[in-house]
C-alpha positions in Angstrom: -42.2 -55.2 -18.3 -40.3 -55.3 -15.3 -40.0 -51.7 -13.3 -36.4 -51.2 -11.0 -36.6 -48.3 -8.7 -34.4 -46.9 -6.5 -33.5 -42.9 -4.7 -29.6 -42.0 -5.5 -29.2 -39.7 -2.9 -25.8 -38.6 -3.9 -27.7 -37.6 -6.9 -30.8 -36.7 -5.8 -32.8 -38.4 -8.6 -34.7 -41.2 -9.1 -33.0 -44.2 -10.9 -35.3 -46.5 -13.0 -34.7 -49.0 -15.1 -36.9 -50.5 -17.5 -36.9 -54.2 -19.0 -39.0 -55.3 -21.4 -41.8 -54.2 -23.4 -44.1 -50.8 -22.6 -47.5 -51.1 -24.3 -51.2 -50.6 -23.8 -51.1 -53.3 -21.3 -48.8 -52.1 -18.9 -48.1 -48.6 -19.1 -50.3 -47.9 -16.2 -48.2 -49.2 -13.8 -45.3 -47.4 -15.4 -47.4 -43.9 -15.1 -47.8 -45.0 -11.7 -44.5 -45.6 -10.9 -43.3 -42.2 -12.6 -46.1 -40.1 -11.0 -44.9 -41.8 -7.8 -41.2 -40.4 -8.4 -41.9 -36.8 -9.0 -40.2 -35.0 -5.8 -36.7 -35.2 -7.7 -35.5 -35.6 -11.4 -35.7 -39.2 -12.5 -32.9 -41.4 -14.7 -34.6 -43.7 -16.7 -32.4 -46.8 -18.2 -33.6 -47.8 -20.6 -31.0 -50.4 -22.3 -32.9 -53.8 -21.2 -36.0 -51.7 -22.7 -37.3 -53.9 -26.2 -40.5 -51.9 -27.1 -42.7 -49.1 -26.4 -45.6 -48.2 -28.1 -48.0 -44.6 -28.3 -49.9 -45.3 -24.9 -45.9 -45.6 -23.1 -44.6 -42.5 -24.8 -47.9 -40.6 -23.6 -47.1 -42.0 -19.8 -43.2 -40.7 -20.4 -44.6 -36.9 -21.7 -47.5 -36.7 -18.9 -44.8 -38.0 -16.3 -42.2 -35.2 -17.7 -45.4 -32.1 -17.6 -45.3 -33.3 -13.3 -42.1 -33.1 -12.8 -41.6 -29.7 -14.3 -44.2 -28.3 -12.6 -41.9 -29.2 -9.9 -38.6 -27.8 -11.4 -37.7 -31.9 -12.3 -36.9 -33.4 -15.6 -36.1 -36.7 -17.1 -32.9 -37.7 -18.6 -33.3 -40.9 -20.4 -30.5 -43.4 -21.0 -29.3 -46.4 -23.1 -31.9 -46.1 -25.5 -31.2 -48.8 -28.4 -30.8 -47.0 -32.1 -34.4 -48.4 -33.2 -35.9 -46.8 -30.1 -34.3 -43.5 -30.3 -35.6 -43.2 -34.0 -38.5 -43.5 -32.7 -38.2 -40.6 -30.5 -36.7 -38.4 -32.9 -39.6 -39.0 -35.1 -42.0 -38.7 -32.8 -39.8 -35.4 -31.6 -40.0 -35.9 -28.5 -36.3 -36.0 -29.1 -36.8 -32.4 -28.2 -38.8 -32.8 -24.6 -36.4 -35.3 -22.9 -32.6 -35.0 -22.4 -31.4 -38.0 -23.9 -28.2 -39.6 -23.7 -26.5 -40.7 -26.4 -28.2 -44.0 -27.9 -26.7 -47.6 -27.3 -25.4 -49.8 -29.7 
């Protein structure tokens, strides 16, 4: 997994993107990336993302309870169809504001 972060000011959010695959392995340095990002809302890209398993989507919903203890959110972007079925069946569809999926 590869981890892009930079501060859109205009914006006032955190843009991320994400390459890759998030597992077991590597989802700690996403948490800390995320928990590091929590003084605005962040944008995560995720259309270069390939995979993410349980212990990723359990970094993504600890990350979103932070950031709305602080009035934040995460809007999440460019998901791929097979991802965003995974979302909706986990229904965390319902947590996140997702963008419309990519083809």
């Amino acid at each position: 997994m590869v981890i892009e972060k930079k501060f859109d000011a205009a914006e006032n959010c955190w843009r991320i993107q994400l390459f890759g695959d998030i597992d077991i392995y590597n989802a700690p340095e996403l948490k800390k990336e995320l928990l590091g990002a929590t003084d605005a809302d962040i944008c995560l890209d995720c259309a270069h993302l390939k995979y993410i398993d349980s212990t990723g989507l359990g970094v993504l919903v600890a990350a979103l309870k932070e950031l709305q203890k602080k009035q934040h959110g995460i809007v999440i972007r460019g998901l791929k169809p097979h991802l965003y079925k995974l979302f909706t069946l986990t229904n965390l569809h319902t947590l996140f504001t997702i963008e419309e999926p990519s083809e």
